[in-house]
N, CA, C and O atoms as CSV, one atom per row, in Angstrom:
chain,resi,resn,atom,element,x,y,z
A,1,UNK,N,N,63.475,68.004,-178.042
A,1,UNK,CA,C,63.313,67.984,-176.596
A,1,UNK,C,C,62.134,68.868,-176.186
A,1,UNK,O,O,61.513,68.612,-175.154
A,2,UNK,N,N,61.777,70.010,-177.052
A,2,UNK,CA,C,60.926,71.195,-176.450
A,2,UNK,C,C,59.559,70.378,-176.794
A,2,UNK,O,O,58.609,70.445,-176.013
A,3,UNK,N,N,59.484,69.550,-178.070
A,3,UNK,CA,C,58.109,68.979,-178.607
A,3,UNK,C,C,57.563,67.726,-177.565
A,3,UNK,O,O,56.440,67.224,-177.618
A,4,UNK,N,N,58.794,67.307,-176.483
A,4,UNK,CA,C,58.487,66.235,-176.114
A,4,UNK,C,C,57.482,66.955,-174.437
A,4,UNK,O,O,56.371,66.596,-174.046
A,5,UNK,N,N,58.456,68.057,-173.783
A,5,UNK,CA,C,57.831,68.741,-172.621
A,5,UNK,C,C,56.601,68.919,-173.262
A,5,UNK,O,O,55.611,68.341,-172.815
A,6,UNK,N,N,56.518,69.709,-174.343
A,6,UNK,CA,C,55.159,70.302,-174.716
A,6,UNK,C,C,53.939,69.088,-175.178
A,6,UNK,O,O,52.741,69.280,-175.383
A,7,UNK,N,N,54.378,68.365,-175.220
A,7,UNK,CA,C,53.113,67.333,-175.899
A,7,UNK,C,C,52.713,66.474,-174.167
A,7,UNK,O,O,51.674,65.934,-173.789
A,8,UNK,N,N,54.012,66.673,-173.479
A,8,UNK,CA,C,53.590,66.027,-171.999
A,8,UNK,C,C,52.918,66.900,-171.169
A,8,UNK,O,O,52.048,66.355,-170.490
A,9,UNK,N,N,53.088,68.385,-170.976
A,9,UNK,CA,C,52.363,69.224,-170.237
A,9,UNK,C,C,50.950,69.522,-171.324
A,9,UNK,O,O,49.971,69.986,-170.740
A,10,UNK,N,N,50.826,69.319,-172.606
A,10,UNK,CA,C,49.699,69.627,-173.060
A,10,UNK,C,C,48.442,67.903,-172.699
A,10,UNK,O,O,47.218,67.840,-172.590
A,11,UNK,N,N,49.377,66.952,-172.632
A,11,UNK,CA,C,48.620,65.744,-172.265
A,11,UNK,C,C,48.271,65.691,-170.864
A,11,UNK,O,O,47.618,64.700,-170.534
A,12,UNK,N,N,48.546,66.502,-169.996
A,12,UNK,CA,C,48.466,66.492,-168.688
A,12,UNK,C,C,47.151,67.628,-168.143
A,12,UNK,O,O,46.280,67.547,-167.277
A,13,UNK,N,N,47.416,68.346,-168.829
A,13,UNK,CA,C,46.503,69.889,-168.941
A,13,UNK,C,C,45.184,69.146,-169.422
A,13,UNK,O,O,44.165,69.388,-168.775
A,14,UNK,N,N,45.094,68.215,-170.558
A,14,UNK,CA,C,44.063,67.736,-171.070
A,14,UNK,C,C,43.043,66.385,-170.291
A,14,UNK,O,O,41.841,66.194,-170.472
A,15,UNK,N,N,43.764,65.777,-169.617
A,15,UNK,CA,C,43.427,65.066,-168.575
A,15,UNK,C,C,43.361,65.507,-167.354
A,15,UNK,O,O,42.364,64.844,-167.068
A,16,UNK,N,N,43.512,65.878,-166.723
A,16,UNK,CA,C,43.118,67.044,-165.954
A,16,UNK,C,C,42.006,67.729,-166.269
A,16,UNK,O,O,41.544,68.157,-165.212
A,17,UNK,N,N,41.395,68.025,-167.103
A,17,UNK,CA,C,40.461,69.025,-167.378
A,17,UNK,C,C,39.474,67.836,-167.638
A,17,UNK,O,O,38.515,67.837,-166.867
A,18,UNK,N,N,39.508,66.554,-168.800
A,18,UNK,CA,C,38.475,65.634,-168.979
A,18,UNK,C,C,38.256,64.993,-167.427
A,18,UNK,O,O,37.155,64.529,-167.133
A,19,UNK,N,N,39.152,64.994,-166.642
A,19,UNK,CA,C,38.350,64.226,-165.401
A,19,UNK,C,C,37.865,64.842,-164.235
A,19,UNK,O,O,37.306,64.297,-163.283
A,20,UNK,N,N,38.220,66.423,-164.452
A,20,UNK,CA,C,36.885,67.253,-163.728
A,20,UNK,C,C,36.073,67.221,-164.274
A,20,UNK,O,O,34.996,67.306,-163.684
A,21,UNK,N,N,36.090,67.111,-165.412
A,21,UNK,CA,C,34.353,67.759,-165.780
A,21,UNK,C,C,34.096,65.818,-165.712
A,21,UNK,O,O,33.047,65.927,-165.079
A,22,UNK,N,N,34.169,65.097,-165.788
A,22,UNK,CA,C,33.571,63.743,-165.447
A,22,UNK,C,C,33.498,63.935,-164.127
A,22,UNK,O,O,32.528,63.287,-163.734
A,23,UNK,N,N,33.978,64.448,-163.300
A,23,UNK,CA,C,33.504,63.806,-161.858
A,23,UNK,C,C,32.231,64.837,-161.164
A,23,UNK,O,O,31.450,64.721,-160.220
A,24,UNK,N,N,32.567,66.075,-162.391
A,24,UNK,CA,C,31.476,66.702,-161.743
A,24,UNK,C,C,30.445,66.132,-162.392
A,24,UNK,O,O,29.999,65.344,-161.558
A,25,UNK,N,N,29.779,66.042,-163.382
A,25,UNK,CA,C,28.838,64.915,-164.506
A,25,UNK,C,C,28.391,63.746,-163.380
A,25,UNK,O,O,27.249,63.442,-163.038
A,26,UNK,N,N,29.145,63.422,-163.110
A,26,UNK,CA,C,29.296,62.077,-161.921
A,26,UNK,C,C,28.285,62.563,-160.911
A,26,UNK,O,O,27.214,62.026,-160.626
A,27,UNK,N,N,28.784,63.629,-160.437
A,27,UNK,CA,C,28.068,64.224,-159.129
A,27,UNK,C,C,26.737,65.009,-159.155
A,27,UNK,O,O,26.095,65.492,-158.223
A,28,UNK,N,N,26.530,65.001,-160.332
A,28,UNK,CA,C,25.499,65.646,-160.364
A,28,UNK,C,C,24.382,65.091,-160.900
A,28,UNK,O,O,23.311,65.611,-160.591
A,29,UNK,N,N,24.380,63.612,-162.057
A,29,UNK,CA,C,23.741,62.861,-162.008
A,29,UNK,C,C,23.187,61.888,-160.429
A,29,UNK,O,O,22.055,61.466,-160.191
A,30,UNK,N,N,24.210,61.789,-159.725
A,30,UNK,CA,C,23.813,60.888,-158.188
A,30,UNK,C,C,22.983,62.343,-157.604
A,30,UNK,O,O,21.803,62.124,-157.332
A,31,UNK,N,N,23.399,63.630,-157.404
A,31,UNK,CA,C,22.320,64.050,-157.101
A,31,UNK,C,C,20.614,64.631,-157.858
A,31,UNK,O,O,19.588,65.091,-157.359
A,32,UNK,N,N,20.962,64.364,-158.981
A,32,UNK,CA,C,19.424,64.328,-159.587
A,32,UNK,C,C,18.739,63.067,-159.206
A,32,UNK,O,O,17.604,63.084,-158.730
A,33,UNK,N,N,19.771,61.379,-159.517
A,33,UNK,CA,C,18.687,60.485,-158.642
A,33,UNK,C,C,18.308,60.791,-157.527
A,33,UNK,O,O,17.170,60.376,-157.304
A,34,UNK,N,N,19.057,61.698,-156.187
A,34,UNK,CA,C,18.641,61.509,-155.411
A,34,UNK,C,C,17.629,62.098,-155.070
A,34,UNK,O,O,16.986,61.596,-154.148
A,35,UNK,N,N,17.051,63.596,-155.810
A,35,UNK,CA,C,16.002,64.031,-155.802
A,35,UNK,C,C,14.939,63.309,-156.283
A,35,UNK,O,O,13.912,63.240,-155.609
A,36,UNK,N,N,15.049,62.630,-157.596
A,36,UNK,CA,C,14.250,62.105,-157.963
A,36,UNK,C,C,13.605,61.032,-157.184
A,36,UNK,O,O,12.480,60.562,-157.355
A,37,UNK,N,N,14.749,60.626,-156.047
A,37,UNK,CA,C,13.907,59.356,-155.488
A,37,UNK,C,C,13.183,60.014,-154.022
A,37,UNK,O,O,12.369,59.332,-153.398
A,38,UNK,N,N,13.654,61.681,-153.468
A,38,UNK,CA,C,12.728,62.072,-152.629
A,38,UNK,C,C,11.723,62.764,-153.518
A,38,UNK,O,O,10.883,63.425,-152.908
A,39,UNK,N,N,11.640,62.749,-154.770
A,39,UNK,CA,C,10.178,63.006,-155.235
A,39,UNK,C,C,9.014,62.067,-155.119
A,39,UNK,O,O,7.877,62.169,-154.658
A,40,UNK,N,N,9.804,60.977,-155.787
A,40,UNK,CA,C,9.304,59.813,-155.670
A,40,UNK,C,C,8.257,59.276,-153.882
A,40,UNK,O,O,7.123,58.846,-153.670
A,41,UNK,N,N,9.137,59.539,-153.231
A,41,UNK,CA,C,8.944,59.153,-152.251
A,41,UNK,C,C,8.288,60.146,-151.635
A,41,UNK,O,O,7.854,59.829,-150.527
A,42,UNK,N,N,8.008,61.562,-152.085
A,42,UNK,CA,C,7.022,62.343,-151.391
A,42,UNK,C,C,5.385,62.289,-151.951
A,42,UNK,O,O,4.447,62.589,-151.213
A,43,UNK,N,N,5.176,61.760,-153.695
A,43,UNK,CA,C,4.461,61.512,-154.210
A,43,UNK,C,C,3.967,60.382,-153.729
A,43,UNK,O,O,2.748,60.404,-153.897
A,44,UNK,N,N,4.414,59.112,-153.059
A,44,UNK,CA,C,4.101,58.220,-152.385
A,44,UNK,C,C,3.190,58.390,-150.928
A,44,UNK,O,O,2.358,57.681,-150.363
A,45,UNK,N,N,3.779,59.652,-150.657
A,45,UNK,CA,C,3.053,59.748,-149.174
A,45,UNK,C,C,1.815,60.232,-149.295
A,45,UNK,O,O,0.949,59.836,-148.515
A,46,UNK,N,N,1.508,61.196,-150.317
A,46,UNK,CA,C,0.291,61.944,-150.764
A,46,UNK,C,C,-0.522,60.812,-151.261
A,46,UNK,O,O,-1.642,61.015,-151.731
Protein backbone atom coordinates (compact mmCIF):
# COMPACT_ATOMS: atom_id res chain seq x y z
CA UNK A 1 0.00 0.00 0.00
CA UNK A 2 2.94 2.50 1.06
CA UNK A 3 4.79 1.60 -2.58
CA UNK A 4 1.57 2.37 -4.30
CA UNK A 5 1.03 6.27 -2.46
CA UNK A 6 4.70 6.63 -3.05
CA UNK A 7 5.10 5.80 -6.73
CA UNK A 8 1.68 8.10 -7.15
CA UNK A 9 2.92 11.21 -5.26
CA UNK A 10 6.45 10.61 -6.81
CA UNK A 11 4.56 10.47 -10.45
CA UNK A 12 2.77 13.56 -9.67
CA UNK A 13 5.82 15.59 -8.24
CA UNK A 14 7.46 14.53 -11.60
CA UNK A 15 4.87 15.87 -13.88
CA UNK A 16 4.40 18.73 -12.32
CA UNK A 17 7.86 19.75 -12.51
CA UNK A 18 8.27 18.42 -16.52
CA UNK A 19 5.35 20.76 -17.41
CA UNK A 20 6.69 23.87 -15.81
CA UNK A 21 9.71 23.83 -17.13
CA UNK A 22 7.88 23.13 -20.74
CA UNK A 23 5.67 25.94 -20.44
CA UNK A 24 8.27 28.12 -19.41
CA UNK A 25 10.61 26.80 -22.66
CA UNK A 26 7.25 27.57 -24.39
CA UNK A 27 7.29 31.11 -23.24
CA UNK A 28 10.29 32.04 -23.81
CA UNK A 29 10.91 30.76 -27.20
CA UNK A 30 7.42 32.98 -28.40
CA UNK A 31 9.23 35.71 -26.75
CA UNK A 32 12.62 35.45 -28.52
CA UNK A 33 10.46 35.25 -31.91
CA UNK A 34 8.97 38.11 -30.88
CA UNK A 35 12.04 40.10 -30.55
CA UNK A 36 13.42 38.72 -33.31
CA UNK A 37 10.63 39.86 -35.48
CA UNK A 38 10.90 43.63 -33.85
CA UNK A 39 14.50 43.32 -34.89
CA UNK A 40 13.63 42.36 -37.97
CA UNK A 41 11.33 44.95 -38.44
CA UNK A 42 13.54 47.75 -37.05
CA UNK A 43 16.37 46.67 -39.50
CA UNK A 44 13.73 47.14 -42.16
CA UNK A 45 13.08 50.70 -41.35
CA UNK A 46 16.82 51.71 -41.45
Amino acid sequence: MKRIFLFLFLAGVMGTTLQSCREESTGDKIEDAADDIGDAAEDAVD
